[in-house]
N, C-alpha and C positions, 0 to 999 in steps of 0.2 A: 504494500500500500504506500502511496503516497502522501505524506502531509507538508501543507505548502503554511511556510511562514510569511504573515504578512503584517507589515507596519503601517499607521498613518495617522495622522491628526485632522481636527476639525473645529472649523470654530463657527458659532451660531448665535440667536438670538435667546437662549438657553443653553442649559449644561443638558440637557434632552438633545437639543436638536443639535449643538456640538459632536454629540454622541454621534448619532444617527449620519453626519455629513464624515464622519473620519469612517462609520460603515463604507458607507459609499464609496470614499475614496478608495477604502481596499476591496471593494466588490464583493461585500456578501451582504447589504444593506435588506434584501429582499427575503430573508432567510428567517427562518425560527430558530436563535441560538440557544441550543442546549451544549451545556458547558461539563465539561469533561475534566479529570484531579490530572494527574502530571505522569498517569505513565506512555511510553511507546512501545506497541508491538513487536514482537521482533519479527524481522523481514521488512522493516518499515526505511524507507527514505524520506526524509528531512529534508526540502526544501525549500530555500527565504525568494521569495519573490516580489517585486514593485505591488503589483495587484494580482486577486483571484480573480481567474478565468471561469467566472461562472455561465456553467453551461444554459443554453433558453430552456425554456421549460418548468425550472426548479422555484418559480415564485412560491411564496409561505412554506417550502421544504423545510423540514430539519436539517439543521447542519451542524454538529457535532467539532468542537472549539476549547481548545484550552485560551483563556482567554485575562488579558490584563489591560485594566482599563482606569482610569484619572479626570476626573472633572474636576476645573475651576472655574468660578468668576472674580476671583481677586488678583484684581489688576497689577502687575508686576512679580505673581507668581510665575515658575518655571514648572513645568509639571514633566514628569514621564513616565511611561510605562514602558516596560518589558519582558522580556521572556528569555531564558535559557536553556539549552539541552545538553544533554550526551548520551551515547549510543556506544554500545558495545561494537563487536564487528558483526553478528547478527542481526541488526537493524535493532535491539530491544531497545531501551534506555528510560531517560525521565526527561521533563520539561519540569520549570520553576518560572512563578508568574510574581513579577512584584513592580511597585511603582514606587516613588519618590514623588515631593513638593519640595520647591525652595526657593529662596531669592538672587541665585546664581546659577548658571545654566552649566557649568561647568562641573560646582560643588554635585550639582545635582546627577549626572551624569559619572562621576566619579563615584557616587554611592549607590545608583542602581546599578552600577559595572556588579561592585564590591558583594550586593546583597547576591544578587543573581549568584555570582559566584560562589559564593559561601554555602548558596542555600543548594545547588549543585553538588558541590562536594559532599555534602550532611546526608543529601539523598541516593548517592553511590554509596556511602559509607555503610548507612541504614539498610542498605540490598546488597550487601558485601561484592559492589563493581571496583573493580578497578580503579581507580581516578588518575588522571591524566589531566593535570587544570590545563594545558597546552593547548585538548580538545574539546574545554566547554567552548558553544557554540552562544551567540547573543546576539539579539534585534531588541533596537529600541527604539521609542518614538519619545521625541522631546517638544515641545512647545514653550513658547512665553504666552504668558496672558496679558493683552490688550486693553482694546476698546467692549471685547465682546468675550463672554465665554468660551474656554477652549479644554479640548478632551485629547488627549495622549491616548495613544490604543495598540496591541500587539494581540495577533490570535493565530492560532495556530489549528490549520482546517484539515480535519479529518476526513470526513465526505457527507455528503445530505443523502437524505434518505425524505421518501414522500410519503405522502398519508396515504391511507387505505378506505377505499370510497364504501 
């Protein structure tokens, strides 16, 4: 199986529709997100992409999401969200979801590196994998906040599945 990592931010006239426009931007906006804990199958590939390639069809599907996400509207906040992984060589591994707020965009980006990583390691440790911090893997999305509310976002797309009529 494939799962495609994707980032993106969004800023709105709410911390809802900030939401909802950084869906968009990663293309699965039209989806019914059921949100999934942090393991990966094994046989599975991990891949980070600009945007999901959602196929026609799939409007109000389920779509199955490890998922991290950050709303603000205080203006001169920094917000991010992210996600990390690692993967044995049989595809298995974990994902880790965490966010940051702060008033420097660097600080802040320096300490969702650090969480990600940490919390990576703690969950190889807890499944007695390997670790290899060389090969923890990270996407992050960063924003400032403005004039208008903004939402930091990172999900990680397992596949939709549709309803049964």
């Amino acid at each position: 199986m494939k799962i495609y990592v994707v980032t993106a931010v969004g800023k709105g006239l709410t911390r809802l529709s900030a939401f909802d426009r950084a869906l968009q931007r990663m293309g699965v906006h039209n989806y019914n997100l059921i949100l999934l804990s942090s393991i990966v199958p094994p046989q599975c590939e991990v891949i980070p992409v600009h945007k999901y390639n959602a196929p026609e069809g799939e409007y109000g599907h389920r779509l199955y999401v490890v998922k991290a996400d950050i709303r603000s509207s205080e203006r001169g906040q920094f917000i991010a969200a992210g996600l990390g992984w690692y993967q044995r060589k049989d595809g298995r591994g974990v994902f880790v979801e965490h966010t940051v707020l702060g008033y420097d965009k660097k600080t802040v980006v320096v300490e969702i590196s650090r969480k990600i990583e940490d919390s990576v390691h703690d969950l190889c440790v807890f499944r007695h994998i390997h670790f290899n911090p060389k090969k923890v893997k990270k996407a992050i999305a960063v924003t400032g906040v403005e004039d208008k509310p903004a939402c930091a976002l990172a999900v990680a797309v397992y596949q939709a599945e549709g309803w049964r009529p």
